[in-house]
LOKEFI-718970 format. One record per residue (C-alpha): chain; z, y, x; residue number from 1; residue in three letters. Coordinates in steps of 0.001 Angstrom, whole numbers. Example, Ala and Ser with C-alpha at 12.3 -4.5 7.8 and 13.67 -1.06 7.14 Angstrom:
REM residues 2
(A, (7800, -4500, 12300), 1, ALA)
(A, (7140, -1060, 13670), 2, SER)
//
This chain:
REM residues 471
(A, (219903, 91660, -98910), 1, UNK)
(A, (219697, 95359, -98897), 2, UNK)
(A, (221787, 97239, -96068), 3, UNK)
(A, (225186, 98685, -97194), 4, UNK)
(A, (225666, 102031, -97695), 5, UNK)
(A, (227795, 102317, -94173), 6, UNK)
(A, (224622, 100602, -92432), 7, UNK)
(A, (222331, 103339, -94346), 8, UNK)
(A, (224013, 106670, -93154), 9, UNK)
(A, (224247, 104751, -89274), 10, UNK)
(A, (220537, 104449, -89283), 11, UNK)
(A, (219754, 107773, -90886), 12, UNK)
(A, (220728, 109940, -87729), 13, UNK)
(A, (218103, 107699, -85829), 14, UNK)
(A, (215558, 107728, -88125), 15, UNK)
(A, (215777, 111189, -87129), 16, UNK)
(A, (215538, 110972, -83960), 17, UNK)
(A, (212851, 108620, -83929), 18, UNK)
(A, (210848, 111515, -86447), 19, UNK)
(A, (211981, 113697, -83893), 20, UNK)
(A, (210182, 112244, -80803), 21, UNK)
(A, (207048, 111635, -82641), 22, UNK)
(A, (206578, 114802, -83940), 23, UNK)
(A, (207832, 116452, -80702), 24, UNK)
(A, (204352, 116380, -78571), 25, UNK)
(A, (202881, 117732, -81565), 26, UNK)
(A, (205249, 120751, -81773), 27, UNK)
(A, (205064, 120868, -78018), 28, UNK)
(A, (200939, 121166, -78648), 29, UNK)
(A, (201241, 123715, -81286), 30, UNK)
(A, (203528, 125734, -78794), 31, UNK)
(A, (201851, 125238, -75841), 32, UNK)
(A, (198035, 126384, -77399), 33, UNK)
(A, (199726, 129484, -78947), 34, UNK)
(A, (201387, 130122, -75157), 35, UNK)
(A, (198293, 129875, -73471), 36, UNK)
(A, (195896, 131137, -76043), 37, UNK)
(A, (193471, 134067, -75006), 38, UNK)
(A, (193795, 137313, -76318), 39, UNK)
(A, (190101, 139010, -77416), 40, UNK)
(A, (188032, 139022, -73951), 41, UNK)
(A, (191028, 137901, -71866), 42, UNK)
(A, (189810, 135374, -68921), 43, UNK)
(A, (190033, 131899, -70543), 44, UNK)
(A, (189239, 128771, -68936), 45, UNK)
(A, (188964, 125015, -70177), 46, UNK)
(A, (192054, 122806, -69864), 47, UNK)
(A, (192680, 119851, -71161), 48, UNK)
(A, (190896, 116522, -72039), 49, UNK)
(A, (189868, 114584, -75148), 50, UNK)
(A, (191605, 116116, -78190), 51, UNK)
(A, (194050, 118029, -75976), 52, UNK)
(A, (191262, 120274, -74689), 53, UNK)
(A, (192310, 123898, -75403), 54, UNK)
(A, (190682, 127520, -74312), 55, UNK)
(A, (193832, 128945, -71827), 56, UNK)
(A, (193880, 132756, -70873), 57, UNK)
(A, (193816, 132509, -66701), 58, UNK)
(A, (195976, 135495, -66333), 59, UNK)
(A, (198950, 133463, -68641), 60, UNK)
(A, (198468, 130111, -66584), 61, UNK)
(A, (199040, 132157, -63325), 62, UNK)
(A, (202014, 133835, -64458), 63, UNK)
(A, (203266, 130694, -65887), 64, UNK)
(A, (202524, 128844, -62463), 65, UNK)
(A, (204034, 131008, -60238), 66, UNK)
(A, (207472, 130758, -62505), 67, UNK)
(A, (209820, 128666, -60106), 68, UNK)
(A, (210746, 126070, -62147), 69, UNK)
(A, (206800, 124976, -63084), 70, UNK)
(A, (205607, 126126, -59700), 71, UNK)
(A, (208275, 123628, -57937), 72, UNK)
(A, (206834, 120840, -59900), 73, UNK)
(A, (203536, 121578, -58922), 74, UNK)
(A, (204209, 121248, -55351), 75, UNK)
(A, (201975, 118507, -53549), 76, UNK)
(A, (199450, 118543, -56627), 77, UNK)
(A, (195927, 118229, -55896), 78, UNK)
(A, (193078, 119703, -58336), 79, UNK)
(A, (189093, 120099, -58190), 80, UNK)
(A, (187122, 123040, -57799), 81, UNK)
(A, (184104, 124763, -57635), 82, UNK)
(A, (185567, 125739, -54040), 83, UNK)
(A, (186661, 122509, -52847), 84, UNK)
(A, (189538, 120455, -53429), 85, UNK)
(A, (192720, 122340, -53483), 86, UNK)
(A, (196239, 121156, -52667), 87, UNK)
(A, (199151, 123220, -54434), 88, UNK)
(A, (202639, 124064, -52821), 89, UNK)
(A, (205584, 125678, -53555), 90, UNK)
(A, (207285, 128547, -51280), 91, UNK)
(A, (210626, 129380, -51854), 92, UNK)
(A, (211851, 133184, -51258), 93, UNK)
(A, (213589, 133076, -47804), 94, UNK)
(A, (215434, 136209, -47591), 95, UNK)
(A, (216276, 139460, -49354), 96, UNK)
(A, (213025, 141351, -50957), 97, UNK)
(A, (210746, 138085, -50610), 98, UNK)
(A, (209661, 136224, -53235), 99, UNK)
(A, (209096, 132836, -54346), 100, UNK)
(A, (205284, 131910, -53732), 101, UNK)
(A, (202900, 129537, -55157), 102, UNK)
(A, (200129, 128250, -52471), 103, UNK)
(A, (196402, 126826, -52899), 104, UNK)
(A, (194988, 125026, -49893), 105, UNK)
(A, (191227, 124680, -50218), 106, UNK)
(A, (189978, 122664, -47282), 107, UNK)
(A, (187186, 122005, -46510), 108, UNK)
(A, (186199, 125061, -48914), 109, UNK)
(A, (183387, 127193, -49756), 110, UNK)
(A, (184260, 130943, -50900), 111, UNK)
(A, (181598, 133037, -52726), 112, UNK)
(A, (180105, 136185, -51451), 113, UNK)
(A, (178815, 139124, -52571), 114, UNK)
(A, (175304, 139536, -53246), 115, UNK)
(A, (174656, 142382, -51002), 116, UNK)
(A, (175398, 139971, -48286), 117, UNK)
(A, (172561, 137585, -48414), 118, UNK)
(A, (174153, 134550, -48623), 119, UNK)
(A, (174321, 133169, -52349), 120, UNK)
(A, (175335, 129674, -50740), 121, UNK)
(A, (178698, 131416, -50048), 122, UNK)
(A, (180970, 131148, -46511), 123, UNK)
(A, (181764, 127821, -45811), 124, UNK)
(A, (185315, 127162, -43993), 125, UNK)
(A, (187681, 124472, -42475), 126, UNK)
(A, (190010, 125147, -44932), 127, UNK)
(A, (191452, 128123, -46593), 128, UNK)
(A, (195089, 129017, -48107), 129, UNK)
(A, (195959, 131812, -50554), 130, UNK)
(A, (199926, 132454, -51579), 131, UNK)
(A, (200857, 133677, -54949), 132, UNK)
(A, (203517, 135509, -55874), 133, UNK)
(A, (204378, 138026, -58685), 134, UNK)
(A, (205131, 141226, -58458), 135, UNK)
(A, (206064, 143695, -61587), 136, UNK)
(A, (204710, 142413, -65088), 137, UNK)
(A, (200919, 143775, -64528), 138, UNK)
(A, (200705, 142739, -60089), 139, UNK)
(A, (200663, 139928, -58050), 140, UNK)
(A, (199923, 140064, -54240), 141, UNK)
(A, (200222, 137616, -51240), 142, UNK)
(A, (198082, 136733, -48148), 143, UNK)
(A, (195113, 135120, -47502), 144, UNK)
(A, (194435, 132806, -44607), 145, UNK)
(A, (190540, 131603, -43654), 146, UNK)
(A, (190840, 129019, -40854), 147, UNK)
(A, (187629, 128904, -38706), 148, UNK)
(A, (186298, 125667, -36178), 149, UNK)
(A, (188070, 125688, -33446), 150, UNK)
(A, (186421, 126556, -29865), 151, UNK)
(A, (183725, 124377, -29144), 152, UNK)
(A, (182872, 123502, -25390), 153, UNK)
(A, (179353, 125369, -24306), 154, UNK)
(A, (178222, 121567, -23530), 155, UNK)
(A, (178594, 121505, -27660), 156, UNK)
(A, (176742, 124674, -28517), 157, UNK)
(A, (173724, 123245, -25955), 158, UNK)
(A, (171052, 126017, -24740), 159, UNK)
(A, (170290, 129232, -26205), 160, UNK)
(A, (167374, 128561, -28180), 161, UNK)
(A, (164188, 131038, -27685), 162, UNK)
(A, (162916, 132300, -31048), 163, UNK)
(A, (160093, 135213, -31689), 164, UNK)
(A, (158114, 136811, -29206), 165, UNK)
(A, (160244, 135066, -26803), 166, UNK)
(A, (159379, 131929, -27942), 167, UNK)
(A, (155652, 132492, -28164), 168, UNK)
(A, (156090, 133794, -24211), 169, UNK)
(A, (157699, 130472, -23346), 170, UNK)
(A, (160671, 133067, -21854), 171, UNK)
(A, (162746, 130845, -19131), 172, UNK)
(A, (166208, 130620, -19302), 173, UNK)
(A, (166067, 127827, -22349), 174, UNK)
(A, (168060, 125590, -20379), 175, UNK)
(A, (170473, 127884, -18117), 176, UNK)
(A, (174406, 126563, -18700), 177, UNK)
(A, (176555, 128538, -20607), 178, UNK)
(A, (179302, 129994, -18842), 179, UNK)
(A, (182941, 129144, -20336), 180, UNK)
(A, (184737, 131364, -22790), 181, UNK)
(A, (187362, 133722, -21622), 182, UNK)
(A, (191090, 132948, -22243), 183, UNK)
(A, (191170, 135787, -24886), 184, UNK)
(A, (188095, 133560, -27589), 185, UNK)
(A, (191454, 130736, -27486), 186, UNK)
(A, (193628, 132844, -29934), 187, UNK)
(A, (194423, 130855, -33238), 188, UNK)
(A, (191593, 130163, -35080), 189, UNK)
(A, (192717, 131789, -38487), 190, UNK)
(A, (191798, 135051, -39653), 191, UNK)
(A, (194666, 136557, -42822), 192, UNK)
(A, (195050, 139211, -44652), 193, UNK)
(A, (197220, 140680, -47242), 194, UNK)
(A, (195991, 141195, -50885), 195, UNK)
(A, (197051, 142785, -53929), 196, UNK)
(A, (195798, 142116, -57250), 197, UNK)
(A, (196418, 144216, -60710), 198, UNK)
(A, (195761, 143571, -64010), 199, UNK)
(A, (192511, 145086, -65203), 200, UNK)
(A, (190126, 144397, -68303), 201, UNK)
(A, (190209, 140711, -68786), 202, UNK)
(A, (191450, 139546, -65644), 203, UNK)
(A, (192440, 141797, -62037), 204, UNK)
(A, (191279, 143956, -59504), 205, UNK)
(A, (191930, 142746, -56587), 206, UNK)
(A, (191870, 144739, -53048), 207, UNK)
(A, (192332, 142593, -49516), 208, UNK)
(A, (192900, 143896, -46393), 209, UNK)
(A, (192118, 142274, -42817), 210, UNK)
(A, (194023, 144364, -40312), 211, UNK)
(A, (192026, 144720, -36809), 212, UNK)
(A, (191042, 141334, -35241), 213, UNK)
(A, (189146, 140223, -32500), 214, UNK)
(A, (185216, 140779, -33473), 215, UNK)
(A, (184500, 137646, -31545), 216, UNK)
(A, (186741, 135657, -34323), 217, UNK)
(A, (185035, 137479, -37052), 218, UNK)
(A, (181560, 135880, -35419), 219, UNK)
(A, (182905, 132522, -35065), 220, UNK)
(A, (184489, 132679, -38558), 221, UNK)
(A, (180848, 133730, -40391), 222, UNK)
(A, (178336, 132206, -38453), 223, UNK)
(A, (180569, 128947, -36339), 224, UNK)
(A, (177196, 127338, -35158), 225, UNK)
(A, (175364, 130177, -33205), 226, UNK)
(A, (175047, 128780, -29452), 227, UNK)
(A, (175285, 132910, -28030), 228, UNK)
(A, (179063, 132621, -29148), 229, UNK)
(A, (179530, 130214, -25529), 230, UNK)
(A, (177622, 132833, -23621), 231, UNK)
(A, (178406, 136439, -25456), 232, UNK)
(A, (181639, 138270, -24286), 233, UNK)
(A, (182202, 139972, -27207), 234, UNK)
(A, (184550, 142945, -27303), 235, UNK)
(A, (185856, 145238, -29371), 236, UNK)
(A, (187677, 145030, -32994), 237, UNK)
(A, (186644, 144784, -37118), 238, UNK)
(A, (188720, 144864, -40155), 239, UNK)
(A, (187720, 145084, -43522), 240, UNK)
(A, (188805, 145962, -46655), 241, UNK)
(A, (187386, 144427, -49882), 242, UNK)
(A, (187821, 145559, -53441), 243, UNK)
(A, (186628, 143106, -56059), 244, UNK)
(A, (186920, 142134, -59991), 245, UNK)
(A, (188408, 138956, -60865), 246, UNK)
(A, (186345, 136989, -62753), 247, UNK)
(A, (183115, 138244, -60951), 248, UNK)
(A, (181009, 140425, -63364), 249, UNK)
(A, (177636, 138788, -63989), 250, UNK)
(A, (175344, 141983, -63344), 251, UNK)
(A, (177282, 144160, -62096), 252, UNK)
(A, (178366, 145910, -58473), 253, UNK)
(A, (182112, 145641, -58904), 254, UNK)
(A, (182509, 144549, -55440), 255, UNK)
(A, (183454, 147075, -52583), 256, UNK)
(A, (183276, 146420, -48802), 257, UNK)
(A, (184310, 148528, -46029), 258, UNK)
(A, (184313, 147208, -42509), 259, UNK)
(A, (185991, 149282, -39542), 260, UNK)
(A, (184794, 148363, -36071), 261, UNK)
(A, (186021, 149815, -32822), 262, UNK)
(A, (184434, 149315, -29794), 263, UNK)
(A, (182157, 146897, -30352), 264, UNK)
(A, (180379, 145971, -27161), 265, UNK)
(A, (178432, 141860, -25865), 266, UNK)
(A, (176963, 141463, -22583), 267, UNK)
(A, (176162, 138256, -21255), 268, UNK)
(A, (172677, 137259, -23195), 269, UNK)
(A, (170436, 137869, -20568), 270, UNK)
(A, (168414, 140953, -22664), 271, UNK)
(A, (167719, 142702, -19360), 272, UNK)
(A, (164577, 139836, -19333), 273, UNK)
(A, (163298, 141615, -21733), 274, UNK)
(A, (162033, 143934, -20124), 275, UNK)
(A, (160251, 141973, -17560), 276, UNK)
(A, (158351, 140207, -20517), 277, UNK)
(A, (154634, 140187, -21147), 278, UNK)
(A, (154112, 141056, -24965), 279, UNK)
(A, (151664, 138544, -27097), 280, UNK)
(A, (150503, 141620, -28581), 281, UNK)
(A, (149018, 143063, -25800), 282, UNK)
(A, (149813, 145989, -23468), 283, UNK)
(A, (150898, 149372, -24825), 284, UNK)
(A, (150981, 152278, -22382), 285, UNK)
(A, (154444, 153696, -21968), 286, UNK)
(A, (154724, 156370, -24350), 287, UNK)
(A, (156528, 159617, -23406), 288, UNK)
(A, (159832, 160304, -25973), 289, UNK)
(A, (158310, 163129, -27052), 290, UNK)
(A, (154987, 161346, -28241), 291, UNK)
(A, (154321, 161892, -31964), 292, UNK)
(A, (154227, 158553, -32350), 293, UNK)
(A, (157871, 157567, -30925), 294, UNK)
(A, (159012, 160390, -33027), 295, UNK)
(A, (157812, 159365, -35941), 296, UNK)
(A, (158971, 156082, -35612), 297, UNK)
(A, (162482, 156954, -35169), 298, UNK)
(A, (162587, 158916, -37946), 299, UNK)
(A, (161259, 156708, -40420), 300, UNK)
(A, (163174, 153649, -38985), 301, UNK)
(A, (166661, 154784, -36918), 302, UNK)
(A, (167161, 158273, -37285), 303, UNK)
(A, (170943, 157904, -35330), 304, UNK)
(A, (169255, 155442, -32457), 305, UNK)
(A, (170014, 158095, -29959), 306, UNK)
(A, (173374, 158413, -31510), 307, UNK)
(A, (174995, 154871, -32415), 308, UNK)
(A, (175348, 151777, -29890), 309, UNK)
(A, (173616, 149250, -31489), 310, UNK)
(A, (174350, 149182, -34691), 311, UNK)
(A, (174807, 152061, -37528), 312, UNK)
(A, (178489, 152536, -39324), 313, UNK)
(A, (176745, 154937, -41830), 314, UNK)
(A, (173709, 153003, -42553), 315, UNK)
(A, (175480, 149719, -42910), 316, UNK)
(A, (177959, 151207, -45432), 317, UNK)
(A, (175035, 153006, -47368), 318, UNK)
(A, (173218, 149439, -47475), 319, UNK)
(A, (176178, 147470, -48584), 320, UNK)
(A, (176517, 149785, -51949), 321, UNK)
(A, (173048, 149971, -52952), 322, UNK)
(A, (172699, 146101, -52122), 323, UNK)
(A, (175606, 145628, -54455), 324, UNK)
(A, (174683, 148007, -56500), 325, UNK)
(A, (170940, 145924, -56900), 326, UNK)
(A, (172639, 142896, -56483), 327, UNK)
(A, (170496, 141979, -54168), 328, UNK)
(A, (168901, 142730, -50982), 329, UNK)
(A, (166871, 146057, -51389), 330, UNK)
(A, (168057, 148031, -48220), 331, UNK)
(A, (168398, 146891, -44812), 332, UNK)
(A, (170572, 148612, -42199), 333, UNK)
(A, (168895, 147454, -39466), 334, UNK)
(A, (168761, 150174, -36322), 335, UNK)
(A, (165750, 150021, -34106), 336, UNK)
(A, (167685, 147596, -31608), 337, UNK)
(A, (168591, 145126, -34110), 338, UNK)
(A, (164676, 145376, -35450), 339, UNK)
(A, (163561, 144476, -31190), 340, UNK)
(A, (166361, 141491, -31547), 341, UNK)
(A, (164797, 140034, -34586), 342, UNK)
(A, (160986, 140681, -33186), 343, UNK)
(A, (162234, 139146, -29606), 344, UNK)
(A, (164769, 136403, -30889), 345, UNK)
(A, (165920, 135930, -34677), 346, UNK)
(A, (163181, 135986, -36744), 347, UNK)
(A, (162881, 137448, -39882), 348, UNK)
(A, (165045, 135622, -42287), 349, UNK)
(A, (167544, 137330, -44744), 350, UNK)
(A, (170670, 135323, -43641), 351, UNK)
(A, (174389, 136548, -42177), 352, UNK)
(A, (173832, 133657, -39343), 353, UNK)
(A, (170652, 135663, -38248), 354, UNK)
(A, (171942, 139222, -38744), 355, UNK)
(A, (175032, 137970, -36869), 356, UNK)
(A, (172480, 137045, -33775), 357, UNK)
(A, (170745, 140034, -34000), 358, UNK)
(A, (174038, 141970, -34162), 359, UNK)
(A, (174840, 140294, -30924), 360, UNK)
(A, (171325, 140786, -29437), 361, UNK)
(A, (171188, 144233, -30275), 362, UNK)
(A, (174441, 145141, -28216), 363, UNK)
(A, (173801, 143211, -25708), 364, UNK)
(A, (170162, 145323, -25375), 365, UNK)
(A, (171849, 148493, -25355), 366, UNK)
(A, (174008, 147917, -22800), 367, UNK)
(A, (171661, 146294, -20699), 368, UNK)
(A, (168370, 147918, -21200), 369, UNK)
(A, (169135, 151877, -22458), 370, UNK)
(A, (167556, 153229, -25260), 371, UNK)
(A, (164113, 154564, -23437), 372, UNK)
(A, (163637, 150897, -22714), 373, UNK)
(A, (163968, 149622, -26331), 374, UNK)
(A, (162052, 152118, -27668), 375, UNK)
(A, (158912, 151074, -25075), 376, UNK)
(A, (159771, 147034, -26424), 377, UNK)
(A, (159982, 147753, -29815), 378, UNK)
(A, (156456, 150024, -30035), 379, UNK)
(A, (155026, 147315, -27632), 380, UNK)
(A, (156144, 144970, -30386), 381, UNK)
(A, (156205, 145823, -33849), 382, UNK)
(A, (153984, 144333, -36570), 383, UNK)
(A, (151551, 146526, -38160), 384, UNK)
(A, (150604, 144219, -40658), 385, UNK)
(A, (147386, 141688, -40564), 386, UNK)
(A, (143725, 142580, -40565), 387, UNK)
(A, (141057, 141633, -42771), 388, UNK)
(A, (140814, 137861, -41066), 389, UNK)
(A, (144539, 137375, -41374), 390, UNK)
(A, (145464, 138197, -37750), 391, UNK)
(A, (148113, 139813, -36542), 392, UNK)
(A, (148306, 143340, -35676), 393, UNK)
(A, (150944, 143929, -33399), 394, UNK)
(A, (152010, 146883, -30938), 395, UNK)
(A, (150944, 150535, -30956), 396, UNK)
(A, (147901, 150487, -28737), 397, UNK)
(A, (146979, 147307, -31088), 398, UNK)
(A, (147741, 149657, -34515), 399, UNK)
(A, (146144, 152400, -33012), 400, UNK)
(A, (142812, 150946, -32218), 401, UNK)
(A, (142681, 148972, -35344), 402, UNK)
(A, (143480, 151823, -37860), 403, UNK)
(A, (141620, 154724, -36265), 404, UNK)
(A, (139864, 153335, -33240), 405, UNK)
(A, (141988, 155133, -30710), 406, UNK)
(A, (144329, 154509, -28150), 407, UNK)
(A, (148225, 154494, -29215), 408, UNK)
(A, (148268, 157869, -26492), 409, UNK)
(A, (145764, 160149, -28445), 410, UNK)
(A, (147238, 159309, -31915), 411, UNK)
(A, (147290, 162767, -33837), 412, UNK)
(A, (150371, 163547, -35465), 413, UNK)
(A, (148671, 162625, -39117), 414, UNK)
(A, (147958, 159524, -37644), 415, UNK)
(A, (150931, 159047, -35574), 416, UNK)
(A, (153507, 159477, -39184), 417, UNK)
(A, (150967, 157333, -40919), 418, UNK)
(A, (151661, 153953, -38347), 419, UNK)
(A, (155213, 155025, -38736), 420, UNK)
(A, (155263, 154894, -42190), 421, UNK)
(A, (154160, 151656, -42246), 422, UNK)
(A, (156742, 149842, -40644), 423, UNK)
(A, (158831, 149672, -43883), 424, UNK)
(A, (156591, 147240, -44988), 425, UNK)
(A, (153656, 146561, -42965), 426, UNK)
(A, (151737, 143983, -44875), 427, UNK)
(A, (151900, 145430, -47947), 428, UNK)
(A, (151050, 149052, -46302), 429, UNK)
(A, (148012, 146883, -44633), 430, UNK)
(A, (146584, 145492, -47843), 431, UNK)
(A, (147043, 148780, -49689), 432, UNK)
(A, (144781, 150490, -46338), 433, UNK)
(A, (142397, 147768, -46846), 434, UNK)
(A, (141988, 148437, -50365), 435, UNK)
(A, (142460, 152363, -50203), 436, UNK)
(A, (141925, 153210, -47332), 437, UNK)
(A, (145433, 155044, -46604), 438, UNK)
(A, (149470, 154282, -47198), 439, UNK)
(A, (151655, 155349, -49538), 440, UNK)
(A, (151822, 158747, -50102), 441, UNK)
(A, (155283, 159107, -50771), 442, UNK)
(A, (156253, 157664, -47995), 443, UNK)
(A, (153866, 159444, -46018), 444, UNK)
(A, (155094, 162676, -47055), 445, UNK)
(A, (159099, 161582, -46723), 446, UNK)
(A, (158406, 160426, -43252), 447, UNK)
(A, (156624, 163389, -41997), 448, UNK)
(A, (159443, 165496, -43196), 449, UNK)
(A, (162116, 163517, -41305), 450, UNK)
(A, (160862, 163791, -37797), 451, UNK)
(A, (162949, 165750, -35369), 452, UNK)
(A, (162055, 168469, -33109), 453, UNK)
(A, (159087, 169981, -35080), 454, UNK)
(A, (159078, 173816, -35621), 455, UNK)
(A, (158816, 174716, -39496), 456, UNK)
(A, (155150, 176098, -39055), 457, UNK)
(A, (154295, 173046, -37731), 458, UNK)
(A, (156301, 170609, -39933), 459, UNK)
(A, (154368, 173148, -43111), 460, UNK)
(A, (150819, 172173, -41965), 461, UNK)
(A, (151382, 168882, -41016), 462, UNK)
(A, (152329, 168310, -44993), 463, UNK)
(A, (149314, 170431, -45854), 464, UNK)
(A, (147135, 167988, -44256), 465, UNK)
(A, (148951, 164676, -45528), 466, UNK)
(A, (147160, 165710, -48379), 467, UNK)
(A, (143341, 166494, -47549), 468, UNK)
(A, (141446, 163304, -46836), 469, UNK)
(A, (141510, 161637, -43752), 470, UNK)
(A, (138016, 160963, -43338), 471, UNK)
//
């Protein structure tokens, strides 16, 4: 029996409706793809599974995220990430001239850093939080929270461990107990700042700002394991501003850093031993400040030691931009302090746990040696490369006698620039004296014309005579 004509126009209307719902998702699709669709070199990311994988612009899936009524249903949502797992929340505005905020939570997480950091591994945290929130059509700005371990006992950090020449001198101490931290290393373990972001090319550029901490939280936040953190008073203050493209720009030095640091000053490390140590390289006479030699070195390795307290503001910003700039390490900043901490303690590898011990060191040194004293250590010290047999040579008198078969005291000043021109690199400036008998001339020549206190006439025919043979 075939349904009346009544039954016919009662079934069309949900007929279409049924249509209706099944063709729905697909319009939804078709909408949602065009929505989120790139435009030509936008930032686009993979969303999505199966057939419903689509290219989405970033930029379009933030906006659209931090819109109220998606962002509240978001809340409590957790995701995967190349930083860790992240949690999403939802913050509602809570008075006049706030607004609403959409918040990450990445914890534990690992954040990226810049190349002319050293550390391609990235920082790893406890947990980090970012807020979202929009500002006009083209801006979005919020703050940024990095949590840090909390205080550990100096039971938990266990001995300061001797490293370098220290080491090799079996220097006591290894087991002395730490003393506690002062009531001021208890303040909340978070470090936040404030960040604004604007659209640029195919994504933002974004520019974060730590007001003035605590330096001691800015150690424990980048390098949490370093035993000198129970024994250090650190004081003093750092904050930082960073500038940087979002997405990161394979090849290039879009990234900006500029640290500000106020009265930086550690004591409690025990460098004053240092100067009752016997050097494995040997004894060096004392050599007067005026020596050709200590000259020399100063101005081919810290020409500001007499002027900075341990570490240089100028040098470190000059090596941060033409490490980024590189991307990579091709300049260090270290001053002649932080070169005695790394001979005496750290050792010589490229990471911000070891520059952050030899930061450390190096203030500690200043304040409790003086700068006449770690000159003496460091030319009692330094490497000049290895000889012919592959041993070390080590310490000016050592140099001295190897290179031109006198003592560190009756070095010429041709002979005195030429050691100090070495230190830049003193195994490849070895191997080049083996096999040409002399350094680089360049260098040679750039040194000579940076050392201090040397009258014009005298400065003219030292030059002449980088140029005649030695021999």
């Amino acid at each position: 029996m075939k349904p009346g004509p009544t039954l016919a126009r009662r079934l069309l209307p949900l007929g279409w409706v049924l249509l209706t719902l099944i063709a729905l998702p697909g319009v939804l699709w078709i909408v949602l793809r065009a929505a989120l669709a790139p435009p030509p070199g936008d930032w686009a990311a993979e969303i999505g599974r199966g057939p419903f994988k689509l290219q989405a612009s970033v930029p379009q899936l933030v906006w659209l995220a931090t819109t109220p009524w998606i962002g509240e249903r978001l809340a409590g949502r957790a995701v995967p990430s190349r930083l860790g797992p992240l949690t999403l929340g939802w913050v509602s505005a809570g008075g006049p001239g706030d607004a609403p905020a959409l918040t990450l939570r990445c914890q534990p997480c690992r954040l990226p850093l810049p190349p002319a950091l050293g550390q391609p591994e990235g920082l790893r945290v406890p947990a980090a939080q970012i807020t979202l929130a929009r500002g006009d059509a083209q801006s979005l700005h919020g703050t940024l929270r990095l949590e840090m371990m909390p205080p550990r006992s100096p039971a938990a950090h266990g001995a300061l461990p001797p490293a370098g020449a220290l080491a090799a001198l079996g220097r006591p101490g290894g087991g002395e107990k730490m003393p506690p931290r002062s009531p001021a290393a208890q303040n909340e373990a978070a470090l936040t700042a404030h960040w604004q972001a604007r659209r640029a090319g195919p994504g933002w550029r974004v520019v974060i700002d730590w007001p003035a901490a605590p330096a001691r939280q800015w150690f424990e936040l980048l390098a949490p394991g370093l035993p000198e953190l129970a024994a250090a008073q650190i004081e003093g203050t750092l904050a930082l501003r960073v500038e940087l493209p979002l997405p990161p720009r394979e090849g290039t030095s879009d990234w900006r850093i500029a640290p500000r640091i106020e009265g930086l000053t550690v004591s409690g490390l025990g460098t004053q031993d240092w100067a009752l140590a016997q050097s494995a390289c040997g004894r060096t006479p004392p050599l007067p400040a005026r020596h050709w030699l200590a000259r020399a070195v100063l101005a081919a390795e810290d020409q500001r030691f007499y002027e900075h307290t341990g570490f240089d503001p100028e040098e470190l910003a000059a090596a941060l931009q033409a490490n980024q700039q590189a991307g990579a390490i091709r300049r260090g900043a270290s001053t002649l302090s932080q070169q005695l901490a790394k001979l005496m303690v750290t050792g010589g590898e490229r990471q911000l746990e070891r520059k952050a011990r030899e930061l450390l060191y190096a203030l500690d040194a200043e304040a409790a040696l003086g700068k006449g004293r770690i000159l003496q250590l460091y030319l009692a010290n330094a490497p000049w490369g290895i000889d012919a047999q592959g041993r070390p040579i080590c310490g000016a008198q050592a140099a001295a006698r190897h290179y031109f078969g006198v003592s560190a005291r009756r070095l010429t000043p041709r002979q005195a620039v030429t050691l100090a021109a070495m230190l830049h690199n003193p195994q490849m400036e070895a191997a080049r004296w083996r096999a040409e008998g002399g350094v680089s001339s360049a260098r040679l020549h750039w040194v000579a014309a940076q050392v201090r206190g040397v009258q014009p006439a005298q400065r003219r025919a030292l030059l002449a005579q980088l140029d005649e043979p030695e021999f």
